[in-house]
Each structure stands twice: as structure tokens, then as C-alpha cells.
N, C-alpha and C positions, 0 to 999 in steps of 0.2 A: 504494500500500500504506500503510495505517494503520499508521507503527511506534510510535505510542503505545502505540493497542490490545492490537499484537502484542507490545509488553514487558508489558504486565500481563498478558496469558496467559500470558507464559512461568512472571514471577513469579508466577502461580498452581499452577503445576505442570503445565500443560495440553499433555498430549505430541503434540496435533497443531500447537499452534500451533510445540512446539519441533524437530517433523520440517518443519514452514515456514522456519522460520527458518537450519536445518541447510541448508536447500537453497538459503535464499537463500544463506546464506556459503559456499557451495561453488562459487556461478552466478561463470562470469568476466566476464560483462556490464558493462560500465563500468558501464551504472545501478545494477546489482543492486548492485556493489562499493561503489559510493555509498552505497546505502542499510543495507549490511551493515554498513560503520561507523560510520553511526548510530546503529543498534541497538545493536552492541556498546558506542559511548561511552557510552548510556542508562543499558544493564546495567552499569556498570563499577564502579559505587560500591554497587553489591550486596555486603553484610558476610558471602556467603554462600562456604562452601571445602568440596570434597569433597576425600576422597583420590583422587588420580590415579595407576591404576597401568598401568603400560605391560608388555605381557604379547605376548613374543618367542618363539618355539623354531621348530625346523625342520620343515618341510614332516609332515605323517602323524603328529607326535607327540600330536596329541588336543588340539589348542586348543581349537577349538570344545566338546568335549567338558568338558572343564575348565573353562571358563569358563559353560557351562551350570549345573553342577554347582555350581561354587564362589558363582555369581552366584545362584541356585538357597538354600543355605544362607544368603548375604547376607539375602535377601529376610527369608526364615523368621526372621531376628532382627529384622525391622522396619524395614529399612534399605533407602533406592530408591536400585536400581543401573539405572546407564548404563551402556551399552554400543556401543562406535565400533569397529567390525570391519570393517576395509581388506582388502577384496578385488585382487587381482592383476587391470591392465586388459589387454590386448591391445596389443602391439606395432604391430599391424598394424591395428586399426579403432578402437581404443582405447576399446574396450566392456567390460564387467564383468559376470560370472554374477552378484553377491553373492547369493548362497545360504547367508551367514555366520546369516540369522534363518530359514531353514527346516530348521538344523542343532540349532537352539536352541528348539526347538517348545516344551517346558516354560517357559519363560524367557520367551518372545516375548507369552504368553498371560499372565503374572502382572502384577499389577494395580501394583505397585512396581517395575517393570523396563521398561527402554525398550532396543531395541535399532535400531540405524543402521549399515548397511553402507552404507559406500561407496570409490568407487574409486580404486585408488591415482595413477592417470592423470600412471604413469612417474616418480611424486615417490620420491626415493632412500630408503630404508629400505623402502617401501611405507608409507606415510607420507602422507597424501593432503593435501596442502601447509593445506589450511583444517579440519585433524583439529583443531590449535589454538583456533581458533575454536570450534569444536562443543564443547568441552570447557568453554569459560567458559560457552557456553549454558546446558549440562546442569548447570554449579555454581549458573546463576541458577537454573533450575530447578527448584532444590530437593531435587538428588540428593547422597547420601552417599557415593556411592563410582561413580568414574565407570572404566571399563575400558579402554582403547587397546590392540586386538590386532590387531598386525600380519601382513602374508604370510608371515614367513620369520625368516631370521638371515643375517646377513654382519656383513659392516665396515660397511658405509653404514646399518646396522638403528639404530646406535645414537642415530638423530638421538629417537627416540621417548622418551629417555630426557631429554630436552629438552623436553617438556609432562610429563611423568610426574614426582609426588614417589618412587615406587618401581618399578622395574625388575625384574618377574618373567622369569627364562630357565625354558621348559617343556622337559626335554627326555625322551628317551625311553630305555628299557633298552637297553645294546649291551653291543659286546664294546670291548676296549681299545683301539680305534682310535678309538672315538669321539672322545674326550678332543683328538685330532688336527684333529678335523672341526671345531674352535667356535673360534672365532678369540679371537687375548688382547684385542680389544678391547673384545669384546662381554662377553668374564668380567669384565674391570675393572669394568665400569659395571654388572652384576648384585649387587642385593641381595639376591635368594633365586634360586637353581637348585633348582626342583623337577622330580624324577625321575618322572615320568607312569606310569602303569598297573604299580605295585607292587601286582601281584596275579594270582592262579593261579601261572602256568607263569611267570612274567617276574618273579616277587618275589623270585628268588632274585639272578637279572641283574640288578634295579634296587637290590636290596643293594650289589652291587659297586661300580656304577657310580656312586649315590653315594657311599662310600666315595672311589672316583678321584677326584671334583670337588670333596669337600671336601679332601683333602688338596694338590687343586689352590688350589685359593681362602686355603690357609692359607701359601704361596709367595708371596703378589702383596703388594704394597707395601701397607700398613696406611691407611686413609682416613680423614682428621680428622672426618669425618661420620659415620663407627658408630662405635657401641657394642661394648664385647668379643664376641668371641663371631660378628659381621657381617663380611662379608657371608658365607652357612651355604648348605648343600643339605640336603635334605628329599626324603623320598619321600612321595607321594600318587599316590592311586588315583582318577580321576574317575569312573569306573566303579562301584565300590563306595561312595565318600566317604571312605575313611579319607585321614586324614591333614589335612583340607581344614583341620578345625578347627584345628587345630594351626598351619600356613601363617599363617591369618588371625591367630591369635593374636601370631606374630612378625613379624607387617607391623603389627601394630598396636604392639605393644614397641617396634620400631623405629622407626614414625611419634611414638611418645610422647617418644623420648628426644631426638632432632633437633629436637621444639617446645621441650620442658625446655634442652635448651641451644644455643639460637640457628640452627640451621642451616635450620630449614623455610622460613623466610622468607627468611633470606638466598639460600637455591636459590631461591627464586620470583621474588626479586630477579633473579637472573643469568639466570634462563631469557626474562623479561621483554626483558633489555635481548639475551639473543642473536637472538631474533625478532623485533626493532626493527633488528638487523642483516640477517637476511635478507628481511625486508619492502623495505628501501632497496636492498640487492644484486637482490633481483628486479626492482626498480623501476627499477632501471637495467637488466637485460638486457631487462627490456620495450622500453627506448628502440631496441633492433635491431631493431623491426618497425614502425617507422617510416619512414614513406614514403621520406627522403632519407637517412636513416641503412640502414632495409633495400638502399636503391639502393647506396650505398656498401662495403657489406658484401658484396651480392652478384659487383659490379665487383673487390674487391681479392681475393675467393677466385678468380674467375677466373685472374686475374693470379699467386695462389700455386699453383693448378692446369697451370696454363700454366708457370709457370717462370719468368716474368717477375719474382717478385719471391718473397724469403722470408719464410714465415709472420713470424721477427720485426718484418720491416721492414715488412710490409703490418700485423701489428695495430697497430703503434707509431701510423702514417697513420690507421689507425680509430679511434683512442683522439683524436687531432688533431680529425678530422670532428665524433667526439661532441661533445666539447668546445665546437665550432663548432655543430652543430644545436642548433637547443628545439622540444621534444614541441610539436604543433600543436594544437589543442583544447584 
């Protein structure tokens, strides 16, 4: 593979060669991973930054829809949006529908909008461990606004707020139980809760409900990173559009004031150096599938299965092995 050629299409804007590239850095092939950070050290001194926003809510709330919409209005201002939409893999064959761009038919077909599904393949949040990657792509790229929308919400969702400058939660009209359902983790790290499909029959329940969230959000401990006023809930209609302009306007407020006073960089700074930590943590659990380290691993589970020995006392003995093994090749 030519990765000369293939960085100046990218920096040309050329979205096949950057759905190449997305798949090299997603391939787990030693060569490919070779060659993938190449490319990337190539692109790296590109003076080029989108906004990254990481866009969360629960199952059926209208992500797809939303972000059609939203990404949709993007365009219509002149603006190329990305689009990384993590499909849920299979437990069992570890395959992916991604149907995230046959949901998106308007959006898929516009001439400023690129969109890439792919598969979460059991990375916690649903979070597809090289979504990171894909995102400096689509900054070389030459896009303005790049989207991360994940499977779902939990505890473990918030890793996505970790490539994202902003943390959109979608969520949908309920009754008062909701409020139950969303865990405090995933509110701390949300910069906007928007209330999805405020309209017809459900504008009245999406009144309440955000109502509920914002007076939840004004409980939580104050973050040196917003502005008065942040982190707020919003109701929008993807359906209709209302609301959408409004959204974009206080991600943009927000993204101004964190440049104005030092914070944008310094989160890109941390987010930097937290995935140079899990790059060396994976790099080490890779070393258990290595020949004499897999041997070893296998032997002392037996022995904790068996009884022979306790889980402390046999990983203590594994941690000894590693120690003693080096990766061969």
C-alpha cells in the first residue's frame, strides 16, 4: 500500500480513500497495524480540528434519526460532517448488521457528509477501540464536525467522552422513572441532554421531562470547564427540526468559551495522554496470547479451577512469568 499517496487523498478530502484508511485502522493484522501508524504519524502534524461530538442515549430514543437531521442542517450551513456510528457486534459470531447508513439515507447521499459504521466488537461503551483513530482521519480530512454515536448508555458508555470535545445525552419522553434509568455517571460527563421527539402527542411529556433533568443537572457539582448556565437540557424534535438550531447554537457557545479560556486544549491534552495509557494496557494484555505466556495462563487457570491454587496466588505466579517472557517476533 502506497501511504504516501493514500495521505494526500485523504488531505484532499477524498472519502474513498478515507473509508480505506478507516478500515485499515480498524484491521488487527500486525501488518495492517504497522502500517496504520504510519499513516497516522504522517497525518499528525495536520493544523487541521473538527468538533468532536460524542452522541449517547438509550436504545429506540431516535439517534439515528437525530443525527440524520441534525447532520442534515450541519451540511445546509456549509459544513462536512463525519459520521462514526458503532453498531452492537454479536456475542456469539461477532458480526454487525451496521444499518446505522441505511437509516441515514438523506445524509449518506449528501455531497459534504461521510458516514462509517462500524462494529463495536465487544469494546466497552460500544466504542469500537480504533473509533479514535477514525476521528483524527476525518479531522485530516477536512471535516468540520465529526459525530461519535454510540449503541446505548451505561456506566462503561462514558469512555466516548474521551475522543469527544462534547458529550450529547439523546434521550426520550417518559414518565418519572426515567430520571432512575441514567446513571450519575453518565449525567456528570453530559454537556447537553436533549429530550428527543418534543412533538404531537409526547411535547407535553418531553416538557416534563426536561424540566426533571434540568433540575437534575443543577444538583451535580459545578465543573471548572463550563460556563454559567452548562451543562442545560433542551428539547428537540428530529422529526420536525425544531429545536436542532438552537442545540447547535449552545455547542457552539460552549465550544467558544472553553477555547476563550484555556480548557479545549488542555482536554485534548488529557484525552491524548489517557489513550497512550490504554494503547500500553492493551499492549500488555496482548502479551497473554502469546505462545509461552498463553501456555502459562492456561496451566495456572486450570490449577485455580481445580482448586489447587487461589486466583491471588496463581495471578501473582502470572504477573512472575510475564515478567520473565518477551513477545517473540
Amino acid at each position: 500500500m502506497d501511504l504516501v499517496k493514500l495521505a494526500d487523498s485523504i488531505l484532499a478530502g477524498d472519502r474513498r480513500a478515507l473509508a480505506r484508511a478507516i478500515t485499515l485502522v480498524e484491521s488487527s493484522r500486525a501488518d495492517h497495524r504497522e502500517q496504520a501508524r504510519a499513516l497516522l504519524e504522517r497525518l499528525r502534524q495536520t493544523p487541521r480540528q473538527a468538533l468532536r461530538i460524542g452522541l449517547s442515549g438509550t436504545p429506540g430514543v431516535g439517534k439515528s434519526t437525530f443525527t440524520e437531521a441534525f447532520g442534515m442542517m450541519l451540511v445546509e450551513r456549509d459544513l462536512r460532517v463525519a459520521v462514526l456510528a458503532v453498531d452492537p457486534s454479536s456475542a456469539r459470531s461477532g458480526g454487525s448488521i451496521l444499518g446505522d447508513k441505511t437509516r441515514m439515507d438523506r445524509l449518506s447521499r449528501a455531497k459534504n457528509a461521510f458516514i462509517r459504521p462500524s462494529p463495536s466488537q465487544s469494546q466497552l461503551g460500544g466504542v469500537a477501540r480504533r473509533s479514535r483513530e477514525a476521528v483524527a482521519l476525518c479531522e485530516a480530512a477536512g471535516f468540520d464536525v465529526v459525530i461519535i454515536e454510540t449503541v446505548g448508555v451505561g456506566q462503561s458508555e462514558t469512555v466516548v467522552a474521551e475522543m469527544a470535545d462534547l458529550f450529547v445525552l439523546l434521550l426520550a419522553p417518559a414518565g418519572g422513572d426515567e430520571l432512575q434509568g441514567v446513571k450519575r455517571g453518565i449525567m456528570e460527563i453530559a454537556d447537553l441532554i436533549l429530550v428527543n421527539k418534543a412533538d404531537g402527542d409526547l411535547r407535553a411529556a418531553a416538557t416534563r421531562t426536561c424540566a426533571d433533568y434540568a433540575g437534575a443537572l443543577r444538583l451535580l457539582r459545578k465543573r471548572p470547564q463550563d460556563p454559567k448556565g452548562f451543562p442545560k437540557a433542551m428539547m428537540v424534535s428530529a422529526m420536525t427540526g425544531e429545536g436542532l438550531e438552537n442545540a447547535w447554537d449552545e455547542m457552539q457557545a460552549l465550544t467558544d468559551w472553553r477555547r476563550d479560556h484555556g480548557f479545549w486544549e488542555g482536554r485534548r491534552a488529557d484525552q491524548a495522554r489517557y489513550w497512550f495509557d490504554q494503547e500500553v494496557r492493551h499492549a500488555l494484555l496482548a502479551q497473554l496470547d502469546t505462545g509461552d505466556a498463553r501456555a502459562a495462563l492456561d496451566r495456572l487457570g486450570r490449577a485455580v479451577a481445580e482448586g489447587r491454587m487461589t486466583p491471588g496466588a496463581a495471578a501473582g505466579e502470572m504477573l512472575t512469568t510475564l515478567q520473565e517472557v518477551r513477545p517473540t517476533g
